[in-house]
Structure formats: C-alpha cells, structure tokens
VEXLUMSE-394158 format. One line per 3 residues: number of its first residue (from 1); their letters; for each residue x, y, z of N, C-alpha, C, O. Coordinates in nm, 2 decimals. Layout:
<atoms>
NUM> A> X:Y:Z:X:Y:Z:X:Y:Z:X:Y:Z  ... $
</atoms>
This chain:
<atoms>
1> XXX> 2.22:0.05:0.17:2.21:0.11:0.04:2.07:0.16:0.02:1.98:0.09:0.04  2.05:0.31:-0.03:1.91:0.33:-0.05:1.88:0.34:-0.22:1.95:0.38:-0.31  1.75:0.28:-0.22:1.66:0.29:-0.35:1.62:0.40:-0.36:1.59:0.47:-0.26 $
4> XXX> 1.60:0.45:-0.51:1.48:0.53:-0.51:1.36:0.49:-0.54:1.35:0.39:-0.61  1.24:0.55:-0.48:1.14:0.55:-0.44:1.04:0.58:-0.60:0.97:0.67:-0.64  1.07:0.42:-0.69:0.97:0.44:-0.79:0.90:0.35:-0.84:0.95:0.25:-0.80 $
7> XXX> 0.81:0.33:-0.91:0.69:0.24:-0.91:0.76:0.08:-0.95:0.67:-0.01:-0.94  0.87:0.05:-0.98:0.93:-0.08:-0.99:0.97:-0.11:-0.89:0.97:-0.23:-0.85  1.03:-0.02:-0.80:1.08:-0.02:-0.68:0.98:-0.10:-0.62:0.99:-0.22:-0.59 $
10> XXX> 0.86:-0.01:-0.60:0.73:0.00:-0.49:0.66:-0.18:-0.54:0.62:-0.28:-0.47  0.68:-0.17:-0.66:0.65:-0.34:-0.71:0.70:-0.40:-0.68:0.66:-0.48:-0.60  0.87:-0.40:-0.72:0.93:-0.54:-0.64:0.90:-0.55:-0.48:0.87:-0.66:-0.43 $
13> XXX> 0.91:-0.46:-0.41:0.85:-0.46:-0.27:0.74:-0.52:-0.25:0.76:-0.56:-0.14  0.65:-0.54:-0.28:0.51:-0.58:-0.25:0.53:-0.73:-0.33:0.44:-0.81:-0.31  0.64:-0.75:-0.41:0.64:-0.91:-0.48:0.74:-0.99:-0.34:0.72:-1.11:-0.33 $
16> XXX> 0.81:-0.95:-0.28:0.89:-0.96:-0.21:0.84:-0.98:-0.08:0.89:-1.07:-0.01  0.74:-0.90:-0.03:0.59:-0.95:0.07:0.51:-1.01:0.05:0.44:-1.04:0.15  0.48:-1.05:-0.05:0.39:-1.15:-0.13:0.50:-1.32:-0.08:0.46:-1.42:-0.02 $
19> XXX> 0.62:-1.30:-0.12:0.73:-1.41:-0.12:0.73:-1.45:0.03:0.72:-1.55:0.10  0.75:-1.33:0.06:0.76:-1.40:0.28:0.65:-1.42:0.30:0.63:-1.52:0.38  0.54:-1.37:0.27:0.39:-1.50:0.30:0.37:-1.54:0.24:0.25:-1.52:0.24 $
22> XXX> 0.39:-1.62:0.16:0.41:-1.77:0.09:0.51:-1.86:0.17:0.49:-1.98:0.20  0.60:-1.79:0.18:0.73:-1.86:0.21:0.66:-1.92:0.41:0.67:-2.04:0.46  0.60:-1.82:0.47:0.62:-1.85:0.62:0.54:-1.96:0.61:0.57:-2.07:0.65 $
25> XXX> 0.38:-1.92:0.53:0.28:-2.01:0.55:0.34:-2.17:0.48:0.29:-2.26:0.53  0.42:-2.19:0.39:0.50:-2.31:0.33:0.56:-2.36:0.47:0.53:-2.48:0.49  0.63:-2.29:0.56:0.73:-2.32:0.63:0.63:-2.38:0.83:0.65:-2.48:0.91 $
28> XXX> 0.55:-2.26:0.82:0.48:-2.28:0.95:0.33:-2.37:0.96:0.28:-2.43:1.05  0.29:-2.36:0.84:0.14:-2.39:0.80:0.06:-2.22:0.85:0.11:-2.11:0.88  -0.10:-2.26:0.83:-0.18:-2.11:0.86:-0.22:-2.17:0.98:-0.22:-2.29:0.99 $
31> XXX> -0.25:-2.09:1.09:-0.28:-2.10:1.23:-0.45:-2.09:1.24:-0.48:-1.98:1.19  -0.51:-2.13:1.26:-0.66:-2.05:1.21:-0.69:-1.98:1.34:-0.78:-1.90:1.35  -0.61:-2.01:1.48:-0.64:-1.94:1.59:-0.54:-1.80:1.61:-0.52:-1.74:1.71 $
34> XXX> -0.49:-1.78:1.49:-0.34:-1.69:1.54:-0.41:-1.53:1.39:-0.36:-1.46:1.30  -0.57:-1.56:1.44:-0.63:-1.49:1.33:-0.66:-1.33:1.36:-0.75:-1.28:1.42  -0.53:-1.25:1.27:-0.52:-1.10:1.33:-0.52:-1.01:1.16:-0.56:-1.04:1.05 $
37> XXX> -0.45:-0.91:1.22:-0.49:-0.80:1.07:-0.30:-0.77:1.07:-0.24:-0.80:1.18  -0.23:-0.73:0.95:-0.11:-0.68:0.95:-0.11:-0.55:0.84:-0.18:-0.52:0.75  0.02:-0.47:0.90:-0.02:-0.36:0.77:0.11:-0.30:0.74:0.20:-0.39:0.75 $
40> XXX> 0.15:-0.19:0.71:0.28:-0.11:0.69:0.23:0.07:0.72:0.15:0.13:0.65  0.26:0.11:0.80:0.22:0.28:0.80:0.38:0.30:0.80:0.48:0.24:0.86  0.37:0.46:0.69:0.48:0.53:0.69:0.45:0.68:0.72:0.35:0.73:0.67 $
43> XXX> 0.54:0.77:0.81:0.51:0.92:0.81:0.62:0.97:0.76:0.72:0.92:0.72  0.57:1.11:0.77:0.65:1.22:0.71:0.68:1.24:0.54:0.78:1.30:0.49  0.55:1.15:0.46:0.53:1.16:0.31:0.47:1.23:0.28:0.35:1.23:0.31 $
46> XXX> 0.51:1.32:0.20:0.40:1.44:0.14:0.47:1.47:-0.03:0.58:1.47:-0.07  0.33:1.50:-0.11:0.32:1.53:-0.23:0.35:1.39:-0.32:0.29:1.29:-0.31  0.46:1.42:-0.41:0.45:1.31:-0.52:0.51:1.17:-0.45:0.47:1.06:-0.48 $
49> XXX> 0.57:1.18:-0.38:0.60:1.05:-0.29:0.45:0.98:-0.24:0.42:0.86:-0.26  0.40:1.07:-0.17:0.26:1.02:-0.13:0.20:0.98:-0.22:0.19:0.85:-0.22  0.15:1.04:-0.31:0.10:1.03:-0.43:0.13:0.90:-0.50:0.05:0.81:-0.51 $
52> XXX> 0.24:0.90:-0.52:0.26:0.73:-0.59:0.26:0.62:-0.48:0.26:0.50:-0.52  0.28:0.64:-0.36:0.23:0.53:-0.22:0.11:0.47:-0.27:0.08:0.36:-0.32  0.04:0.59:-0.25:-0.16:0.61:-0.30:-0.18:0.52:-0.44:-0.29:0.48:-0.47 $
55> XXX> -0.06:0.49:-0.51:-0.13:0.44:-0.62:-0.13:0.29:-0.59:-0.20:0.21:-0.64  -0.02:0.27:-0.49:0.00:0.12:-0.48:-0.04:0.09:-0.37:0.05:0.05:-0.29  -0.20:0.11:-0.30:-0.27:0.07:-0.25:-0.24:0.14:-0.11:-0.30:0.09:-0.03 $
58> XXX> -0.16:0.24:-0.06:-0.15:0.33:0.07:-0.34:0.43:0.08:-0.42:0.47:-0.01  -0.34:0.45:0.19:-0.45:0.52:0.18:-0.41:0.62:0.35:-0.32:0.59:0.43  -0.51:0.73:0.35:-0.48:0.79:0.50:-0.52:0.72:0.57:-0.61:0.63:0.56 $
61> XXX> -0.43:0.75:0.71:-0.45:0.69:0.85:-0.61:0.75:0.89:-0.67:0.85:0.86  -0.64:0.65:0.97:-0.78:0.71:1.00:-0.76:0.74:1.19:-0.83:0.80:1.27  -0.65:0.67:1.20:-0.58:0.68:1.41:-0.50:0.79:1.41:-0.49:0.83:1.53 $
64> XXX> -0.41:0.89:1.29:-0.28:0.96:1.30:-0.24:1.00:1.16:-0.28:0.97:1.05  -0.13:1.09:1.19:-0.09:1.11:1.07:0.04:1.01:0.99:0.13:0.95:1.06  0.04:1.01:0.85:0.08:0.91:0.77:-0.04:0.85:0.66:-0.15:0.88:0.65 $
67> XXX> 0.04:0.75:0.59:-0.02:0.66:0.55:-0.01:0.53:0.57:0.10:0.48:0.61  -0.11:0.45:0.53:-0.13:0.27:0.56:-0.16:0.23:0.49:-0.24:0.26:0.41  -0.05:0.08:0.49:-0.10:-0.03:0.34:-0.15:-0.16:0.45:-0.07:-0.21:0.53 $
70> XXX> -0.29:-0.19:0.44:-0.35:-0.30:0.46:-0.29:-0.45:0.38:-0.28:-0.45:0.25  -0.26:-0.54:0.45:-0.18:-0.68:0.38:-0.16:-0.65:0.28:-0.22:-0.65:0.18  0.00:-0.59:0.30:0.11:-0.56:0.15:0.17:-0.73:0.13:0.24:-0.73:0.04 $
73> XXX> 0.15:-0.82:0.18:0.16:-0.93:0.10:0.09:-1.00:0.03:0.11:-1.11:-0.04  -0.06:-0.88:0.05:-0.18:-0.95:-0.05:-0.23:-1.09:-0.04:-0.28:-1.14:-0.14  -0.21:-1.17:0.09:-0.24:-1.32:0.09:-0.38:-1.30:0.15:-0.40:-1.19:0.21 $
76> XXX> -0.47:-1.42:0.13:-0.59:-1.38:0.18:-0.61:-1.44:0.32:-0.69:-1.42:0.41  -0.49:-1.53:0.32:-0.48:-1.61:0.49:-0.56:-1.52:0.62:-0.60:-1.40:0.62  -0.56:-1.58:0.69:-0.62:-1.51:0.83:-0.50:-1.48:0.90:-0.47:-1.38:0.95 $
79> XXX> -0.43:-1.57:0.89:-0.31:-1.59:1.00:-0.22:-1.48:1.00:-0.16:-1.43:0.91  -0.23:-1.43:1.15:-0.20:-1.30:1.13:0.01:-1.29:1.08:0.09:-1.21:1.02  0.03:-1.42:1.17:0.19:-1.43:1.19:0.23:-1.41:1.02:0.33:-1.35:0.98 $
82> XXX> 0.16:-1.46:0.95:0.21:-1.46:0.78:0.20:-1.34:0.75:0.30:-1.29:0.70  0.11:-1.26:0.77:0.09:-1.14:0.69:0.13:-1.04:0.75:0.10:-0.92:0.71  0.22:-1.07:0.86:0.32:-0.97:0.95:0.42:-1.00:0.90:0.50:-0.91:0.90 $
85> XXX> 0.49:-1.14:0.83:0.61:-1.19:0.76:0.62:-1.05:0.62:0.72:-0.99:0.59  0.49:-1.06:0.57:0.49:-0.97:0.43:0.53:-0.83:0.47:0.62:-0.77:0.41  0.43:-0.80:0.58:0.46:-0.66:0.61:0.56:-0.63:0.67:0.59:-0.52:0.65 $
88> XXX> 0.64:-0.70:0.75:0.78:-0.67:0.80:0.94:-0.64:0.66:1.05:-0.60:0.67  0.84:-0.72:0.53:0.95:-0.76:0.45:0.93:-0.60:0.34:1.02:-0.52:0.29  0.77:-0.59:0.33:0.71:-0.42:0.29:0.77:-0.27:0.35:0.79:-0.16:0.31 $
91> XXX> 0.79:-0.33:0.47:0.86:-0.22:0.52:1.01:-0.18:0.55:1.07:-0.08:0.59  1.06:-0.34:0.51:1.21:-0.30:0.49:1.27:-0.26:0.42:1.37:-0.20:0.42  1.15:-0.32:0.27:1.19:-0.24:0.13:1.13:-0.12:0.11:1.16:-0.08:0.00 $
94> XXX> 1.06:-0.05:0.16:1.01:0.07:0.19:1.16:0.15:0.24:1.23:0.22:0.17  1.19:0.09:0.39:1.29:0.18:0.42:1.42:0.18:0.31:1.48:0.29:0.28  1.44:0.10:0.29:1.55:0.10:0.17:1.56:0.20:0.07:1.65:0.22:-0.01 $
97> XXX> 1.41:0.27:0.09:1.44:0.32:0.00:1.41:0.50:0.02:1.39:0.58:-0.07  1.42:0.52:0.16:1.43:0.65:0.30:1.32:0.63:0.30:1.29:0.75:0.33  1.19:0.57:0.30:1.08:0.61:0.35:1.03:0.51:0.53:1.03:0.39:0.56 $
100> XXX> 0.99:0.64:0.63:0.99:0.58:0.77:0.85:0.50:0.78:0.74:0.52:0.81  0.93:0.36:0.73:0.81:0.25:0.73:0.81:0.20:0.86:0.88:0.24:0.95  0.70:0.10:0.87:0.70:0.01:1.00:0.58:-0.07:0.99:0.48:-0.02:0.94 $
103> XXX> 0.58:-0.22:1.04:0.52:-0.32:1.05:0.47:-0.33:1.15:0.54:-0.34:1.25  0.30:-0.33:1.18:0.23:-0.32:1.24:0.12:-0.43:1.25:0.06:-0.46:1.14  0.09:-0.50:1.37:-0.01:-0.62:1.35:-0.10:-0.65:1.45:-0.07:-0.63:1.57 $
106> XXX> -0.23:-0.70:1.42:-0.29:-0.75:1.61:-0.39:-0.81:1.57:-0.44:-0.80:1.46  -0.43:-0.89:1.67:-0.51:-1.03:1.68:-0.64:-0.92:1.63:-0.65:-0.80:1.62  -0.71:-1.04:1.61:-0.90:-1.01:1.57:-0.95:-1.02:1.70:-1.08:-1.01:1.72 $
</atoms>
C-alpha cells in the first residue's frame, strides 16, 4: 500500500526509527566495538518532495546524486547495528510511500 508523502507521514516514519533503535538496543544491548555511522539516501527527488525531505532533516549527498538523512532514528548510541535498525525501518516507511529509499551503514 503506498502513503502519501506528507509531513505526518515523514513524522510517523522517523518515530518508527526512533522505536527500532530503542527496541534493538533493549533487545541486543549497545556494542561499543560494533561503532559505525547509519543513514537513509533517497534519489530521483526533485522540487516540493525534496523540499519537505530538507525540512525533516535530508540534506544533499556530498558522494552523488540524491539526498541523505544522517541517524533517522536520532539515538545518540555509537552502535552502529541499532542505528541501521532505525534506518532500515526510515527507509521502509519512506518507500511506502514511492520514494527510492535505502539503508546505508559502515564501521568508524
């Protein structure tokens, strides 16, 4: 089923990545050696779509084209495996809602 693409949407999504890193680090503990970066890049956004990405914290790719949300689960953990939980969960509700998201992660 697809959503449309609007600022409660883009909220509940990011409360929803917020919930799977809470939820993993409850479930696994924080790893302090498993210490990486996680994000969400989506392409092929242009104009008001982009535009309201940008408001909920997307910014341009600085490697390619698209844009990137740095820890859409907003936890401050190091652990990279949690904040790949958030962002895998950011970019499913992303796609849900036609935009070509994807979950992106790597060690420090």
């Amino acid at each position: 089923m697809t959503y449309p693409l609007t600022e409660m949407n883009i909220a509940i999504a990011q409360e929803k990545a917020s919930i799977a890193t809470n939820d993993y680090i409850a479930a696994e503990g924080e790893h302090p050696f498993n210490c990486g970066f996680a994000w969400v890049v989506v392409k092929g956004v242009r104009g008001n779509k982009a535009k309201l990405l940008k408001e909920f914290g997307f910014d341009k790719r600085s490697d390619g084209p698209g844009l990137i949300c740095w820890n859409p689960g907003r936890h401050n953990t190091q652990d990279m495996s949690a904040k790949m939980a958030g962002a895998k969960v950011f970019a499913k509700e992303l796609q849900s809602m036609g935009i070509n998201a994807e979950a992106v992660c790597r060690l420090d």
